[in-house]
Each structure stands twice: as structure tokens, then as C-alpha cells.
C-alpha positions as CSV (number, residue, x, y, z in Angstrom):
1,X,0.0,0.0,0.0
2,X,1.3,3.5,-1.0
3,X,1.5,6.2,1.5
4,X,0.5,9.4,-0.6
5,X,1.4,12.4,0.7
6,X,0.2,14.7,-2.2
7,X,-1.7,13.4,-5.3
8,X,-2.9,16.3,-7.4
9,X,-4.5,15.9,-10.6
10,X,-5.4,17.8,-14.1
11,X,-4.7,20.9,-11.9
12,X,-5.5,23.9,-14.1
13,X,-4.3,27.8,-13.4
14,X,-5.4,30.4,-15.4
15,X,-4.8,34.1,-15.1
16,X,-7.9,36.9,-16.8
17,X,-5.1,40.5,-17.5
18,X,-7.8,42.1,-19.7
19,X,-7.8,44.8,-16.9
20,X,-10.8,47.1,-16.8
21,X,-14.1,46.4,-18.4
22,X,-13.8,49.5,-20.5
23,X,-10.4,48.3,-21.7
24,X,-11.7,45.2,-22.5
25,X,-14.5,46.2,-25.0
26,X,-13.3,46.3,-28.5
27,X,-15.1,47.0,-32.2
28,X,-15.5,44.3,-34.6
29,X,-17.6,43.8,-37.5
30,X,-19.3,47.0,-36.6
31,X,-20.4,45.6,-33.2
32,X,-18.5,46.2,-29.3
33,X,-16.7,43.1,-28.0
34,X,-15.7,41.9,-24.8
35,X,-12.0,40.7,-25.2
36,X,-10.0,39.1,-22.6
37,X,-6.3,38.4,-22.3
38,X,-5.7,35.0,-20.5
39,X,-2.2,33.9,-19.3
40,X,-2.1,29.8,-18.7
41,X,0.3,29.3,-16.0
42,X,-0.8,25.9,-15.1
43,X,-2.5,23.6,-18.0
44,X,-3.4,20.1,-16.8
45,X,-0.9,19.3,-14.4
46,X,-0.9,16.3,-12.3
47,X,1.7,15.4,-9.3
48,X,2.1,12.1,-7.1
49,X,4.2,12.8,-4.2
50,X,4.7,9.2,-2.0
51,X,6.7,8.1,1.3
């Protein structure tokens, strides 16, 4: 029997740095858009730490 002392899985980390909403809003096509900026630090990560 395994003693686990950390078992993480499909850990996931993302960071929204749109900044404010009226930074965010955009024109395309003749219509306002909301567009976000998105920074994956962590994408589906797993981790098995045992003793």
C-alpha cells in the first residue's frame, strides 16, 4: 500500500489580465466586444508525491 502524501490531478491555473471592463470592449464587424487576455500558467498538471 502506497502512503501518498500529495496526489494532485489535471490541476489547471489560469490568469484573466484584460484589466478594466472599459479596456476590454473592443469594435469588430461594426459591433462592441468583450476581449479578454488570458495567461495559462498551469495547463493540466498532475503530481504524485509518495513516502
Amino acid at each position: 500500500m502506497k502512503n501518498r502524501l500529495i496526489d494532485i490531478r489535471n490541476l489547471v491555473k489560469h490568469f484573466d489580465i484584460s484589466g478594466g471592463l472599459l479596456e476590454q470592449m473592443a469594435l469588430r464587424n461594426g459591433r462592441i466586444v468583450r476581449e479578454r487576455t488570458v495567461v495559462k500558467a498551469v495547463n493540466d498538471v498532475s503530481l504524485l508525491l509518495s513516502r
